[in-house]
C-alpha positions as CSV (number, residue, x, y, z in Angstrom):
1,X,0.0,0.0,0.0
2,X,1.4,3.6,-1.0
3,X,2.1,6.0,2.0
4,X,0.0,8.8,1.4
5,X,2.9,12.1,2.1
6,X,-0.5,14.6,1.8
7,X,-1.5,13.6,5.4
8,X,1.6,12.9,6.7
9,X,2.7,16.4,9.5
10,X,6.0,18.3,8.3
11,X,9.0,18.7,10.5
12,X,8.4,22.2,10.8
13,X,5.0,21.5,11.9
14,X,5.7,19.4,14.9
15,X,9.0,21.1,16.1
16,X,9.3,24.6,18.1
17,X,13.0,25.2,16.4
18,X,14.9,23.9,13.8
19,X,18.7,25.4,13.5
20,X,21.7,24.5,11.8
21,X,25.4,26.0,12.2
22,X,28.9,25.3,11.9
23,X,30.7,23.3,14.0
24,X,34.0,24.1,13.4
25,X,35.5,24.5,10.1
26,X,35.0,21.1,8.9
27,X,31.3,20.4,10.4
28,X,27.6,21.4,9.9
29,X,25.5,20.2,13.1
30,X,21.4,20.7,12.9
31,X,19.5,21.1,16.4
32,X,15.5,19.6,15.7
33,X,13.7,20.6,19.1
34,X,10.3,19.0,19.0
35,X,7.1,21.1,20.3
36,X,6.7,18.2,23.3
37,X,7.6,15.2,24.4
38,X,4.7,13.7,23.0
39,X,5.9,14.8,19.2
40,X,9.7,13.6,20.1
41,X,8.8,10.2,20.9
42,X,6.3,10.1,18.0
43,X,8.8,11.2,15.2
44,X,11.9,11.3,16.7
45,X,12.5,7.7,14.8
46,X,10.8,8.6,11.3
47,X,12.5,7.3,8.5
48,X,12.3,11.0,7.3
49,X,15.1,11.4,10.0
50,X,17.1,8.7,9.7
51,X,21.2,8.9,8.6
52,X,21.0,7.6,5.7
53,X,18.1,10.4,4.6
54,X,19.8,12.9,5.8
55,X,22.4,12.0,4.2
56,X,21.0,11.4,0.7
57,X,19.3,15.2,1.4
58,X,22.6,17.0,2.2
59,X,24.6,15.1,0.0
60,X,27.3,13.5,2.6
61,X,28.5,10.2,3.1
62,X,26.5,8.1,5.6
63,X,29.6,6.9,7.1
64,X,30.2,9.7,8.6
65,X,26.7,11.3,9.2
66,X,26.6,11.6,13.2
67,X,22.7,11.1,15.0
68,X,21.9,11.8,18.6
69,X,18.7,12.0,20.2
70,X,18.3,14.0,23.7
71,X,15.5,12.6,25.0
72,X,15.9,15.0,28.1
73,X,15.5,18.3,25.9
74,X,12.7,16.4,23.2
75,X,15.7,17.2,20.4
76,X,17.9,15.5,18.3
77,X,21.5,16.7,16.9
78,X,22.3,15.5,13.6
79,X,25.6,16.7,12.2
80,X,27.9,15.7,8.6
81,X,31.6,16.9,7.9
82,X,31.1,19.8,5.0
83,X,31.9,18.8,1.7
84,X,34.5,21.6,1.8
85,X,35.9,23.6,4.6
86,X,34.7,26.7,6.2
87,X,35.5,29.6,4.1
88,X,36.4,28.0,0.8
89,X,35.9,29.5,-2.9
90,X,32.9,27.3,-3.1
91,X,31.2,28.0,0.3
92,X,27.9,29.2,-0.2
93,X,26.4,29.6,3.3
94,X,29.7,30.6,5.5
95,X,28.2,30.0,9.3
96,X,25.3,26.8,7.7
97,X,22.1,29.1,9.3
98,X,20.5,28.5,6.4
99,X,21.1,25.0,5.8
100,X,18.2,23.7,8.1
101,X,15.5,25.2,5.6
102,X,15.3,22.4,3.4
103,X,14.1,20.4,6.6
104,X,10.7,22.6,7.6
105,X,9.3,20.4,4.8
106,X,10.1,17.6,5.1
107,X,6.9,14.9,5.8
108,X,7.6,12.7,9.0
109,X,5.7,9.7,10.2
């Protein structure tokens, strides 16, 4: 049977922040605070979130993709090595605070 995305909430929906930064020069880390507790332990395993989507959305190797869930604070921190380092001739987003965008859409389960 076909998941149906059209009913399915969006990250952005069922979390009260979503940031990304640097990390260093060498690392982009995302911070995904859920609105409750309730919404963490619903989603906070969705496929939508899982290392090897993230990986396939941002382009990194899932090797090296890093996932840690802080049940404490309803949050998890996901972070990825850049594909090139802070600062480079190719860098388009020099501290990653725009990076988490592409996330508010994204349809959990």
């Amino acid at each position: 049977m076909a998941v149906r995305r059209r009913n399915m909430p969006k990250l952005g929906e069922v979390c009260r922040y979503i940031r990304s930064k640097q990390a260093g020069p060498f690392w982009i880390t995302f911070d995904i605070f859920f609105d409750s507790r309730e919404n963490f332990d619903r989603y906070h395993e969705s496929p939508a979130l899982s290392v090897e989507e993230f990986a396939r959305l941002y382009g990194a190797d899932p090797a090296y993709v890093k996932r840690i869930p802080v049940p404490q604070l309803s949050m998890i921190k996901i972070s990825y090595p850049r594909p090139t380092s802070q600062g480079g001739m190719v860098e388009r987003d020099m501290h990653a605070g725009q990076q988490y965008v592409r996330l508010l859409k994204v349809p959990v389960s």
